[in-house]
Structure formats: structure tokens, C-alpha cells
C-alpha positions as CSV (number, residue, x, y, z in Angstrom):
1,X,-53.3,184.1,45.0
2,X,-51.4,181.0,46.1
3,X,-47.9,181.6,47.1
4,X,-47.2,177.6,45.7
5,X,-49.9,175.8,44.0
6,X,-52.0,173.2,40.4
7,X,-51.7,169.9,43.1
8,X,-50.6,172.9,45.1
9,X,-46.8,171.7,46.1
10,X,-49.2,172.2,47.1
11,X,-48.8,168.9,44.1
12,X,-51.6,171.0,41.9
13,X,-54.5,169.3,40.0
14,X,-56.9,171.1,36.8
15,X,-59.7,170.0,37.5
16,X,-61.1,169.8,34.2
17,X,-54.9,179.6,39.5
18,X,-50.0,204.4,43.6
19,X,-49.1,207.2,44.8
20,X,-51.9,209.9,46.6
21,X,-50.7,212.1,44.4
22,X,-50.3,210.2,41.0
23,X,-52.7,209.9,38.4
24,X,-54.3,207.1,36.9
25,X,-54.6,206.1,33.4
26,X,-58.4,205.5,33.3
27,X,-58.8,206.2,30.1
28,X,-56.2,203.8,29.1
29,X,-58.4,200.8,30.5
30,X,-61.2,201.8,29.0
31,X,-59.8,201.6,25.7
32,X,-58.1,198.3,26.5
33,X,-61.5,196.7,27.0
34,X,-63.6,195.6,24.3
35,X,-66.0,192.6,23.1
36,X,-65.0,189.1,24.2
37,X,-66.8,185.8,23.7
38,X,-66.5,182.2,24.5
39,X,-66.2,181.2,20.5
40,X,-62.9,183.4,20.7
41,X,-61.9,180.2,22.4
42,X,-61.3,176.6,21.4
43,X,-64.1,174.1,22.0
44,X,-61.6,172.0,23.6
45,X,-60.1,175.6,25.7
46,X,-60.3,174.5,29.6
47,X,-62.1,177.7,31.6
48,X,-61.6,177.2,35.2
49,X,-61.9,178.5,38.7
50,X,-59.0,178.2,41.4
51,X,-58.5,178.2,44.8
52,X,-55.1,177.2,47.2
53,X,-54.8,174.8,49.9
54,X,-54.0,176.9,52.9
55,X,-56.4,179.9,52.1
56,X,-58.9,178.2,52.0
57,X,-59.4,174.7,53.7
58,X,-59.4,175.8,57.7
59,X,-59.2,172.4,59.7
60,X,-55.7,173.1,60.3
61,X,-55.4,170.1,63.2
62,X,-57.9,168.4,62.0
63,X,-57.5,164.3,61.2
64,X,-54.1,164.2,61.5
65,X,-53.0,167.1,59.8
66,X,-49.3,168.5,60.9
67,X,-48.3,172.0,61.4
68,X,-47.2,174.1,58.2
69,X,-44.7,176.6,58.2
70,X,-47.8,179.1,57.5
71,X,-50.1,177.9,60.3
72,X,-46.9,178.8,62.9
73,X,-45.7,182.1,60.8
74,X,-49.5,183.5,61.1
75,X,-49.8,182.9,64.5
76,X,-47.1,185.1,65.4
77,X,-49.0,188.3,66.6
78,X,-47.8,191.3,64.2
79,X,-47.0,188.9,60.9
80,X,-50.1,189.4,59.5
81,X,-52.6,192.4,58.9
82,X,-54.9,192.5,61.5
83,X,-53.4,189.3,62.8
84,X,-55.6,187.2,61.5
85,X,-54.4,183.5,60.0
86,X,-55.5,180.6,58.6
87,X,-57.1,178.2,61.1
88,X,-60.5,178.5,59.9
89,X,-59.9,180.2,56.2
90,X,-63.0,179.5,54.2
91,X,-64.0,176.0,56.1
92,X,-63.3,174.2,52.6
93,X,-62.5,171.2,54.4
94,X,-66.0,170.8,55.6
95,X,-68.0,173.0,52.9
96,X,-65.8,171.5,50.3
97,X,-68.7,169.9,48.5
98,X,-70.6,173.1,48.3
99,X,-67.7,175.1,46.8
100,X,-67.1,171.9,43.9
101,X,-71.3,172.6,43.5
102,X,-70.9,176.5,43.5
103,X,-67.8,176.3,40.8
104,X,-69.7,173.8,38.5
105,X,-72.6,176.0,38.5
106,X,-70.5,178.9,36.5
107,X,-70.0,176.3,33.8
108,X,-66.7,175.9,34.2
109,X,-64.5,172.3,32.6
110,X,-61.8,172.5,35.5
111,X,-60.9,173.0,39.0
112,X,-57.7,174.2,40.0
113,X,-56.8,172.9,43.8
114,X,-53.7,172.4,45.7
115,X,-53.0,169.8,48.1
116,X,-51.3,170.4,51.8
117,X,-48.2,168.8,52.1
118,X,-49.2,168.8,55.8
119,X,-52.5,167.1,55.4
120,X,-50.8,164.5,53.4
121,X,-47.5,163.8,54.7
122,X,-47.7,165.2,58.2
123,X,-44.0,164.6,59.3
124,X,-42.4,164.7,55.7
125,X,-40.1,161.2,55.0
126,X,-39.9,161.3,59.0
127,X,-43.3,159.5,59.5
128,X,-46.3,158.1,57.6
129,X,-49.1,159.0,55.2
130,X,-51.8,160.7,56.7
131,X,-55.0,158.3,56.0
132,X,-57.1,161.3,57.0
133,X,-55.6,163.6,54.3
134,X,-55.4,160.9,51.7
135,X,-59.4,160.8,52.4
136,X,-60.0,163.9,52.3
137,X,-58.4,165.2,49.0
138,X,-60.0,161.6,47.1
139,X,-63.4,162.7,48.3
140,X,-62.8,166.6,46.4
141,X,-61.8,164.3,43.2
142,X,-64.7,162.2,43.3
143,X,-67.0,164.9,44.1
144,X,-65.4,166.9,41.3
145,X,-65.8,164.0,38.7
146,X,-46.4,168.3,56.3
147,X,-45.0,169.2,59.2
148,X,-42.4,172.1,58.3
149,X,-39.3,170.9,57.9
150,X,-37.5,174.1,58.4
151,X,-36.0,172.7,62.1
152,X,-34.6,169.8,60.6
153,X,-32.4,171.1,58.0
154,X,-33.6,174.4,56.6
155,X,-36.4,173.7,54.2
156,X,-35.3,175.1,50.9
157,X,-32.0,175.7,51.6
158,X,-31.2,172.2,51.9
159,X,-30.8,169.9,48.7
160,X,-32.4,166.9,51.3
161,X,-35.8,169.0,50.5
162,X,-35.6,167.3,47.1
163,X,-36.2,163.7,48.7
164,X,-38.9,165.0,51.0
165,X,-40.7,166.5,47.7
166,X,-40.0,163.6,45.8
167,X,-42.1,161.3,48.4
168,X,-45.0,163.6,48.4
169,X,-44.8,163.7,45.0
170,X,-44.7,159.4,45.0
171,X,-47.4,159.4,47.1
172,X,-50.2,162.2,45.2
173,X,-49.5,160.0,42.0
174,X,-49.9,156.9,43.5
175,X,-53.3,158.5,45.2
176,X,-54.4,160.1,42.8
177,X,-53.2,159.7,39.6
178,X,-55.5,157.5,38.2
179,X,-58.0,160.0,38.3
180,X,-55.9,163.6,37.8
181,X,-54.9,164.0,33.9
182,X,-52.7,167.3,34.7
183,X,-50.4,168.1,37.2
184,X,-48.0,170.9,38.1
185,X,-45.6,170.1,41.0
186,X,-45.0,173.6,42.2
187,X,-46.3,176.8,42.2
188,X,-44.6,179.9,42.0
189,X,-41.1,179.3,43.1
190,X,-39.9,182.4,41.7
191,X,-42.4,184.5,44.1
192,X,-41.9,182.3,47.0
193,X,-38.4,183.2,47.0
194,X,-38.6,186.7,46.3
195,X,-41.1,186.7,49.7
196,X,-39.6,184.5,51.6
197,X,-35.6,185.2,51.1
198,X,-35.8,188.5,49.3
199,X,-38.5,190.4,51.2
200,X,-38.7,188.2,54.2
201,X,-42.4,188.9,54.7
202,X,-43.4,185.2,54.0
203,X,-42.0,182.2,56.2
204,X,-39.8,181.8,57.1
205,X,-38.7,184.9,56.3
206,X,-35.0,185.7,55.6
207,X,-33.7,188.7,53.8
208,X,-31.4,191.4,54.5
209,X,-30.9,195.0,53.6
210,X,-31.8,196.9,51.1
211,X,-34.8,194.5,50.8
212,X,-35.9,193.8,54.5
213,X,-34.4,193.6,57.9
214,X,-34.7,190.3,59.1
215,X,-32.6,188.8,61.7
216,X,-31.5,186.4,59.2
217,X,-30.5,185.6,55.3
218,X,-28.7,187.2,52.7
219,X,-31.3,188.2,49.7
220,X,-28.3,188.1,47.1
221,X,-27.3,184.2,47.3
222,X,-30.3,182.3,49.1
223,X,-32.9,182.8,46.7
224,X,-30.9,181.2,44.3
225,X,-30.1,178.3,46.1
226,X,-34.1,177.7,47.3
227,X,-35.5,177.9,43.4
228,X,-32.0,175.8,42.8
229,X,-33.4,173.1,45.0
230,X,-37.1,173.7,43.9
231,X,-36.5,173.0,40.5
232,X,-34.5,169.9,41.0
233,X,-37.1,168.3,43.4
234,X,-39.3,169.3,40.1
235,X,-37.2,167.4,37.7
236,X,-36.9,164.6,40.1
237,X,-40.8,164.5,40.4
238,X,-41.1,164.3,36.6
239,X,-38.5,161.7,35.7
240,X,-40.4,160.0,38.5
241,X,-43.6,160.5,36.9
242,X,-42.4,159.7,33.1
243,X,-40.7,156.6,34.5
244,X,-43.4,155.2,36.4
245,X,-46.8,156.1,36.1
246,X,-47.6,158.7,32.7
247,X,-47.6,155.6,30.1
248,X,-50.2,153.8,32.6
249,X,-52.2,157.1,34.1
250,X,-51.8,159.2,30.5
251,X,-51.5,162.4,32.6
252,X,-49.1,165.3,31.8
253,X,-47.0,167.4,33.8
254,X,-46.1,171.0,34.3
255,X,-44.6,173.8,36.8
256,X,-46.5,177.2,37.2
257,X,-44.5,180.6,37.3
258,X,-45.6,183.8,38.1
259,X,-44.6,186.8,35.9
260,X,-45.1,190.4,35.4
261,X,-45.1,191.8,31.4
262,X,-42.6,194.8,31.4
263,X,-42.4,197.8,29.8
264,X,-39.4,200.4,29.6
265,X,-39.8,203.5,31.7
266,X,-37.9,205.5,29.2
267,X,-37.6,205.2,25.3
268,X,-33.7,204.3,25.3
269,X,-32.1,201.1,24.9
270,X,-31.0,200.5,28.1
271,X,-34.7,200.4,29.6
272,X,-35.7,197.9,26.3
273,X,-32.7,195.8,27.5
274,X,-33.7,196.1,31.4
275,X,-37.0,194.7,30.1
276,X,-35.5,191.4,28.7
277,X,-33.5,191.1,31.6
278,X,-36.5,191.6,34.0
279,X,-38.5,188.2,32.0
280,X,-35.5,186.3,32.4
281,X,-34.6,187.1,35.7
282,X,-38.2,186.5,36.7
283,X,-39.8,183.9,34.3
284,X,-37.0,182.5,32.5
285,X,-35.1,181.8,35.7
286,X,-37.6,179.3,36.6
287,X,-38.4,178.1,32.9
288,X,-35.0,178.4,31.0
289,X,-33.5,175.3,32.9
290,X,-36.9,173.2,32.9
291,X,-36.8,173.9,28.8
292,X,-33.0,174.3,27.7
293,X,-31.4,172.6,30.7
294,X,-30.3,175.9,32.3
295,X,-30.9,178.7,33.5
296,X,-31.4,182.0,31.3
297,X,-27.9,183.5,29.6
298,X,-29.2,187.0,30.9
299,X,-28.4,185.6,34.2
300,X,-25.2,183.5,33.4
301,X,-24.2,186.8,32.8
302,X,-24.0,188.6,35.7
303,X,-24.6,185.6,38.2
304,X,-21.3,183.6,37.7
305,X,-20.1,182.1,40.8
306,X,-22.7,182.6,43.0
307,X,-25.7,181.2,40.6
308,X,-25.4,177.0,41.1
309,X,-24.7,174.9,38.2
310,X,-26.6,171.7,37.1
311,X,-24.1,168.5,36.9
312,X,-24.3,166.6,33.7
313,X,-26.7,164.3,35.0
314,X,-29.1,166.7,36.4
315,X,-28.9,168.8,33.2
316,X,-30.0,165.3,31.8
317,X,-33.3,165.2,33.5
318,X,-34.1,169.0,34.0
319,X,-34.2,169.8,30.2
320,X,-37.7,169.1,29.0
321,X,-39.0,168.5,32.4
322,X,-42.7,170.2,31.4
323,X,-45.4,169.1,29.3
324,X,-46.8,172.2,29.4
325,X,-46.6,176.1,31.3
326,X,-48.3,176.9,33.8
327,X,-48.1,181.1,33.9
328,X,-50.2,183.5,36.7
329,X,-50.2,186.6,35.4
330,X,-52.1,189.6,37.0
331,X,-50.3,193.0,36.1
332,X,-47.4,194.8,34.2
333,X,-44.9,197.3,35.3
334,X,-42.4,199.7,33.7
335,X,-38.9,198.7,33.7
336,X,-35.2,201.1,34.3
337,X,-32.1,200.0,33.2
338,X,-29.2,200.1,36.8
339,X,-26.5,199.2,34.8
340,X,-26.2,202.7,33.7
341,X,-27.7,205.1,35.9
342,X,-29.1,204.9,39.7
343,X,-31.3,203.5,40.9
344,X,-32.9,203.0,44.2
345,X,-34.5,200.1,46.5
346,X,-32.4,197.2,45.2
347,X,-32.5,197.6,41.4
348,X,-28.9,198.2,41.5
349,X,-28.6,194.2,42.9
350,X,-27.8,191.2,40.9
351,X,-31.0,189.5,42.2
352,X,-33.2,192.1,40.8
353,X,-31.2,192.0,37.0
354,X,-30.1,195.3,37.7
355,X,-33.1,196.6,36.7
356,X,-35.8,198.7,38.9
357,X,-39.5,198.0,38.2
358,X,-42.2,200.7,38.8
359,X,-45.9,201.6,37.7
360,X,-45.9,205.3,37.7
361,X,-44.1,207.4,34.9
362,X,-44.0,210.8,34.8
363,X,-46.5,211.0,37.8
364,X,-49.0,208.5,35.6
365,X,-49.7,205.3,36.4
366,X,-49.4,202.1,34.5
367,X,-52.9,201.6,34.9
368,X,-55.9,201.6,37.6
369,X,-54.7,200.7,40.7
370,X,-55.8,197.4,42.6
371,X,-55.9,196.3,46.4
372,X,-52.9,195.1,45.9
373,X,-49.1,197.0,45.6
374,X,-47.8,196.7,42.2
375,X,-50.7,195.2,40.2
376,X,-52.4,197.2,37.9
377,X,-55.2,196.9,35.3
378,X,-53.2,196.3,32.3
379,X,-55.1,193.9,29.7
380,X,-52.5,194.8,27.0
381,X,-49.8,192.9,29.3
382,X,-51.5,189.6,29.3
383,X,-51.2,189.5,25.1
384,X,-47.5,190.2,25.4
385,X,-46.9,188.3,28.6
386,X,-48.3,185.3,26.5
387,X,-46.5,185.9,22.9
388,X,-43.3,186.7,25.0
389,X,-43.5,182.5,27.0
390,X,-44.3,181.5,23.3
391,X,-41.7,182.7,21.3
392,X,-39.1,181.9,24.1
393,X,-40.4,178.5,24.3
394,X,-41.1,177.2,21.0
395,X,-45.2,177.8,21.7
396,X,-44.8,175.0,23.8
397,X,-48.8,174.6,25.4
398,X,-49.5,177.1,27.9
399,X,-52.7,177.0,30.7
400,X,-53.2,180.5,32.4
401,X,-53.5,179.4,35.5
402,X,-53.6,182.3,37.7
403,X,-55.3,185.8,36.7
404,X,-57.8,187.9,38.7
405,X,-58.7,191.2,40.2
406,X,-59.0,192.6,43.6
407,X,-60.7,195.9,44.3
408,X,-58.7,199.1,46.2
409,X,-59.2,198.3,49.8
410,X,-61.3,201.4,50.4
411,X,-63.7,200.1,47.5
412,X,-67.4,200.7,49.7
413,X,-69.3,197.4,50.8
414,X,-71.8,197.5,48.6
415,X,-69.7,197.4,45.4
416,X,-68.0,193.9,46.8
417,X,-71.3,192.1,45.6
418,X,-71.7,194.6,42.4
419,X,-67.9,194.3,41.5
420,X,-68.3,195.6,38.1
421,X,-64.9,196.5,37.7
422,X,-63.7,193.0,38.2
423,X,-66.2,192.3,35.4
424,X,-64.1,195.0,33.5
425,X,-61.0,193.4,34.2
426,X,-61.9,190.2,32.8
427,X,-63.3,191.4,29.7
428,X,-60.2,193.5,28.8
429,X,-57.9,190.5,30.0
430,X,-59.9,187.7,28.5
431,X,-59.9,189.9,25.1
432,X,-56.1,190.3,25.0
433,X,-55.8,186.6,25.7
434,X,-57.9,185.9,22.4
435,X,-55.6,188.3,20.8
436,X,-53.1,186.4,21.5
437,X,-54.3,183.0,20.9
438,X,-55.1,184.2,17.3
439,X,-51.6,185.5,16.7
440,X,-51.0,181.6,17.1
441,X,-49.7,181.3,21.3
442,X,-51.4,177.3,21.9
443,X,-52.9,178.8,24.9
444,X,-54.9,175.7,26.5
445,X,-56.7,176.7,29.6
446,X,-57.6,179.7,31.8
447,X,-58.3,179.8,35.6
448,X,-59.5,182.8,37.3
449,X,-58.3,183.7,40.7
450,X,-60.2,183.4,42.5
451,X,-63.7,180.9,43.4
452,X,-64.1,182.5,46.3
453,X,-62.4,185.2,48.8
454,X,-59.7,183.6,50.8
455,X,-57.1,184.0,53.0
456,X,-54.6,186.3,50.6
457,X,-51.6,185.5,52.5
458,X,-49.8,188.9,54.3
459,X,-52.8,190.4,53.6
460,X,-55.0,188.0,55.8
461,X,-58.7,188.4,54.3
462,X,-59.0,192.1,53.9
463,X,-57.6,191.4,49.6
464,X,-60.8,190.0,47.7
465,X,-60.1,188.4,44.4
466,X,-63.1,186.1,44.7
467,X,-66.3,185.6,42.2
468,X,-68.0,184.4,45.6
469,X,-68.1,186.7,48.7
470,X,-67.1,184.7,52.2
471,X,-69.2,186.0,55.1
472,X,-66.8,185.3,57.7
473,X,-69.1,184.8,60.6
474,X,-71.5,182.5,58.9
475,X,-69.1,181.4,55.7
476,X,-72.1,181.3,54.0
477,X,-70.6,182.1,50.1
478,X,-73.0,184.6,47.9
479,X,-72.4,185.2,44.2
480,X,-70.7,188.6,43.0
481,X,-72.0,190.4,39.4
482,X,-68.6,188.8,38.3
483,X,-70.2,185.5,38.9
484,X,-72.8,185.8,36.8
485,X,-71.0,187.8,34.0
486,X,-68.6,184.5,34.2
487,X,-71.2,182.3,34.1
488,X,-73.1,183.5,31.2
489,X,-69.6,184.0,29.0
490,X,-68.8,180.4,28.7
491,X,-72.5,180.0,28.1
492,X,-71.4,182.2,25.2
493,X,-73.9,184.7,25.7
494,X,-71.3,187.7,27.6
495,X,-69.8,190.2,26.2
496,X,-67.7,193.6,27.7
497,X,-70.4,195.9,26.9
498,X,-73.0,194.6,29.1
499,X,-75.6,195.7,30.6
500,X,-75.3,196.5,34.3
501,X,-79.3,196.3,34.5
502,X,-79.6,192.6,33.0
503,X,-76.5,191.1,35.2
504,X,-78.6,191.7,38.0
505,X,-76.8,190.8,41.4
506,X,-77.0,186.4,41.6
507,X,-78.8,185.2,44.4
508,X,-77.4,182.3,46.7
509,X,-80.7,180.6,46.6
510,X,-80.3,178.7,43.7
511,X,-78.7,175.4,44.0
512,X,-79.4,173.9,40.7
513,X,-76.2,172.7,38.9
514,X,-75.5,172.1,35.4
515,X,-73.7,168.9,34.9
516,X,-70.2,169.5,33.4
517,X,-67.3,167.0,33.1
518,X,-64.2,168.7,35.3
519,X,-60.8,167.5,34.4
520,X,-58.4,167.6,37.1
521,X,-55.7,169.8,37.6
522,X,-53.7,169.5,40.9
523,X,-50.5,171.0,42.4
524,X,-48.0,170.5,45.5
525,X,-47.8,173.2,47.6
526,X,-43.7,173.6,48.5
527,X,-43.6,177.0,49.5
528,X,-46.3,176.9,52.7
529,X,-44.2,173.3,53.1
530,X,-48.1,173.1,52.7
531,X,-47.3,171.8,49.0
């Protein structure tokens, strides 16, 4: 999943993203799943596939690309599993025309992509515009239809980040504007500073204890400050936008955030309350001010001095800075009040709401477990994750931009082609999306995570959320069952209860494409400085 992309700032475009001894909830999934169809949707519903700059375009020095803060951080021996990085990722940047014919052939009406901040503006407002990278990312838009600054003044942590975003920004809409019709400027900020200043496992990795030990950053006050500054540089992007080029382009903007649905561990009040306060402090603290002009009163609360205020002016701009939501949702966890009663690894601290987040109870988990920690196979969550963003927000529009599944790492080889249980997942996902969209959620667009395997980040490319396996010797790309199953449910012909025997496995031989019109859907990539 992309740690910041739609233009991924990465600037994103549409193109129309367990315990050995607990026990899983199997049969809770199972009755979670049930019949889905395309007709459940609108006609005018945008089903996409998604992928992220950095995990998947390779080319890293290629035609005048700079160095992200990712292509250093992974080439650090012991950052990443099996130490493997980036450099080559899925060779998008020369296959890229295959992957555009390989995602159209699903039947898909968009594209999620993200565009490197370092392919475009190699030395930030310090240099030029990359010609190369301007190339590059207009030839993926036809076809479909930044150096780190963390030396110079410490990325995020600096408000002068907002000026540097605000160029790229300048620059993907004059580039490519006329042609992309949605944008989201960044992706994720809420994770990327929960892994970058909280956990310290992403770059440039600050934290301190009880989170991480990291030789620098304080996990309490600097994640605020980096989403502080994210969000402005977003609200600067959009006046910039509204001011100068939406009335002559017709496009609309959004931001995508990442959230978890929560449930509470124990039936008491204080866990219902830890749940609210586990949204807002997750969600909301990225939405609230880019809706209402500030951020979430749960937080106000409890943050006073140390959470930064918005000035008059910026309060101005920043309320009703989206068009629409962009929301990446993937699992759900059980939530425990620390207000109240202990509670262990962190949930006592102000950054985490007070409130500790598991998915086990009572020696039970929260559902099957996945290849990665804390997501779960929860449909139910993506029905209330949805009616929750609605309600808050006044059903303002909402594209799923982000939701997919990737098998337990010791999952045999042979069921990496035959992944029925990702076909599971997105029956019982897709279902409670429908649910929701008929309880009255404007739900506009869904992307599933991912095209193709990629580079997942920490996890290097052992995580596979793809609907295309990656041989990594050849990168020749070969359909999965999920493929398929995709591919015949927005023909309208899938439905959960298929038959394993007719979705036999897709063959990579065929190259025929049926002609769709993509819309475009891009997104800056700010946290890999990789927009």
C-alpha cells in the first residue's frame, strides 16, 4: 500500500489505492461474505486498480531522477526485510505500458497512480523541472486515455516544506491538468507520521520510547507538527488550484486518509468512547480541519498546548479544502479505553487518544489474520468505516481508494496464483460497501490495492496484495484467480459463491484489451519526499 499517494504526493491521479496461540474467527468471515454484483453499484461508480510511485517504477537514477528519502533509507543494510529496496521494484518505468494494457483488460474505468516528487522536481524549489520526468508521467496519461529535502531544513518538520509542495503541486497541474479530472494531493499523512515520527520504521525515522528507539524525535509533539505542515501545504495546493486552474481544467480535488473501523474490546462505556476517540484521533485529525477548519474536539481536548493552531487566515483556506474523500481502508481493530485503566505499549499517550487498539479478545481474533500485523478480514468494518466518514462529514463524496488483501506469509506458492481467499475478501468487502452505499453513504469510486505485487515498503516484496504476480527475475506479470474473479464482476457476471472450477487460473497469453475510457486520478507523493 502506498505510504503517500492519488498523484501520489506522490500529487495522485484516478485514472478513470495473531498470536500462535490465538484463535481465529473463521467462521465469522464466512458469514460476512455473501452475493455481490456490479448492478449493486452506480453506472457512473468508478472501479479501479492502484499502484504507488516508488513500489513500483524502478529507474530510480534514471533521466534525471534525484534521490528520495526512500531510495537512501532502503539502502541502508538492516532497514528493510531481507534488505531489499526499490531500485528496480516492478520496472514500471519501462513496462509501464504493459501494466496500463494489463489493468484495462480487467475492465476497470480508472487508474490510481502517484507521481515521484523526485522524478519531477529533482532538487525541490532548489533547481529545475525534470524534462525527463515531465515525459515520463505524460506518456502513462496518454497511454491511459525530488531530491529529499530532509538536509536542508528537516522535511516535515519545517513549515518551508509547504512552499516546496506548493511548487510541485504548480507544476503537476500545469502538466497535467488538462488531462487529470481528479486529484488528491497527499496520501496518508496520518500513517506517514505514525511510521515515520511515531514508530520510526519509515524515513527518516524519528521516535522515541515507548514507541521505538531511534536516536532521534520525540513521538508525542513531532507527529503533530509534520501532519500540521502536511495539511497546510494541502490547503495551499487547493486555494492554488481553485484560484487558478479548476474553472479552466474542471477537475476536483481531494486528500486520502487511511483509517482503521474500531470496535470496543469490552461492553462498557469507556471502550465505546475510546472508539470515537480512536476515528478522531486517526481520521478526523486529518479530515476535521480540511472540513470544519480544525482539527477534531476529541483532540482539542486533551492536546492543548502542544497541538498547533491554525491563524485566522489559514483557518480561511483550510476549511472546505476537499472536493471529495479519499479513505484506504483495509482492517478493523478492537478498541480499550487508558483513561481509566492501564494500558500498555503507548495507549496510555496523548498521541494514541489514550486508547490501546488490539485484534484479539478473549484469546479470539478480530478476524483471519493477513500477511500483514494488524489487518484482519473484517468486511463488516468497511460498511461502518464508510457510514462513520459520512455522517461526520455531511456524506460529502467519498472514493475508496485504497483496500486489498495480502495472504499470511507462509501461504504455499502455489496458492499465490490460486489466491482464493483474496477473492473471498473482496466479495465480503465489496458486499459491505454496497450495504453501505444503499443506506445512502455517496460512495463514488473503488480502487483495489493492488495491480500488481510491489515493493510493500518495510516489508520489501515478501507482502503480496497484487491481482498480478511479479516474477522478480524476469518481471514478467501473470494473472492471479483474483484477476479473473475482478474481471468478470464489473462484467457483471461475479458473484461470492463462485465456482473455483469455472475461475480457472488466467493465462498471461492473452493480450487482447477491451477498450474502456480511464479517468484520471493522480496523487503527490509527500511522505517518500517521492510525492
Amino acid at each position: 500500500m502506498p505510504v503517500n499517494d492519488i498523484i501520489h504526493v506522490s500529487l495522485m491521479f484516478f485514472v478513470v489505492y495473531l498470536l500462535v496461540s490465538s484463535t481465529s474467527n473463521a467462521e465469522g468471515f464466512e458469514i460476512e461474505s455473501q452475493d455481490v454484483r456490479r448492478f449493486e453499484f452506480p453506472d457512473n461508480f468508478l472501479f479501479g486498480t492502484a499502484v504507488s510511485s516508488y513500489q513500483v517504477e524502478g529507474g530510480y537514477l534514471e533521466d534525471g531522477k534525484g534521490l528520495s528519502n526512500w531510495d537512501v533509507f532502503t539502502h541502508i543494510p538492516g532497514n528493510i526485510k531481507n534488505n531489499e529496496n526499490g531500485d528496480d521494484a516492478d520496472d514500471d518505468y519501462h513496462l509501464f505500458l504493459e501494466d496500463a494494457e494489463i489493468a484495462q483488460s480487467l475492465g476497470v474505468n480508472a487508474y490510481r497512480f502517484s507521481i515521484s516528487w523526485a522524478r519531477i522536481l529533482p532538487r525541490g524549489r532548489f533547481g529545475e523541472v525534470n524534462p525527463g520526468g515531465i515525459k515520463f508521467y505524460n506518456k502513462i496519461i496518454d497511454n491511459l486515455l525530488l531530491r529529499e529535502l530532509e538536509d536542508r531544513y528537516g522535511a516535515w518538520l519545517s513549515p518551508l516544506m509547504q512552499d516546496d509542495f506548493l511548487l510541485l503541486a504548480e507544476t503537476c497541474f500545469k502538466s497535467f491538468g488538462d488531462r487529470v479530472k481528479y486529484w488528491t494531493t497527499i496520501n496518508e499523512p496520518n500513517v506517514f507520521a505514525e511510521m515515520s515520527y511515531v514508530r520510526g520504521l519509515y524515513p527518516p525515522a524519528h521516535c522515541s520510547p515507548p514507541f521505538g528507539n531511534c536516536s532521534v524525535g520525540n513521538a508525542d509533539i513531532e507527529p503533530l507538527i509534520v501532519v500540521h505542515n502536511m495539511l497546510l501545504a494541502h490547503g495551499k495546493a487547493v486555494k492554488l488550484y481553485r484560484e487558478r486552474f479548476q474553472s479552466k481544467q474542471g477537475g476536483s480535488i481531494g486528500l486520502v486518509v487511511q483509517s482503521h473501523m474500531y470496535e470496543p474490546l469490552r461492553d462498557v462505556e469507556s471502550d465505546r468512547q475510546a472508539v470515537n476517540r480512536a476515528l478522531a484521533f486517526t481520521g478526523g485529525w486529518v479530515l476535521d480541519p480540511l472540513v470544519f477548519g480544525d482539527y477534531p474536539p476529541e483532540m482539542r481536548q486533551y492536546h492543548r498546548s502542544e497541538l498547533p493552531r491554525f491563524s485566522s487566515e489559514e483557518t480561511e483556506y483550510m476549511k472546505g479544502s476537499i472536493d471529495f474523500i479519499g479513505l484506504n481502508h483495509y482492517s478493523t481493530l478492537y478498541a480499550k479505553d487508558c483513561i481509566h485503566s492501564p494500558c500498555v505499549l503507548g495507549g496510555d499517550h496523548f498521541i494514541r487518544g489514550f486508547t490501546f487498539t488490539t485484534g484479539e479478545r478473549d484469546g479470539t481474533l478480530i478476524g483471519e489474520p493477513t500477511g500483514v500485523e494488524r489487518f484482519y478480514v473484517v468486511p463488516r468494518g468497511m460498511e461502518k468505516i464508510v457510514d462513520h466518514v459520512s455522517k461526520r462529514y455531511n456524506n460529502m463524496p467519498i472514493y475508496v481508494t485504497e483496500n486489498g488483501y495480502c495472504p499470511p506469509l507462509t501461504e504455499a506458492a502455489p496458492n499465490l496464483l490460486h489466491d482464493v481467499n483474496r477473492v473471498h475478501f473482496y466479495n465480503g468487502y465489496l458486499a459491505a460497501l454496497a450495504r453501505a452505499i444503499r443506506k445512502g453513504a455517496d460512495v463514488r469510486g473503488y480502487f483495489a490495492w493492488s495491480l500488481m505485487d510491489n515493493f510493500e515498503w518495510a516489508g520489501g516484496y515478501s507482502s503480496t496484495f497484487g491481482l498480478y504476480y511479479v516474477d522478480r527475475l524476469t518481471m514478467n506479470r501473470t494473472p492471479k484467480l483474483s484477476a479473473k474473479w475482478f474481471q468478470h464482476f464489473l462484467a457483471n457476471r461475479s458473484s461470492a459463491r463462485f465456482n473455483r472450477q469455472r475461475f480457472v487460473n488466467p493465462t498471461p497469453k492473452s493480450r487482447r484489451v477491451r477498450k474502456s475510457k480511464y479517468i484520471v486520478i493522480a496523487t503527490t507523493n509527500a511522505n517518500a519526499t517521492d510525492v
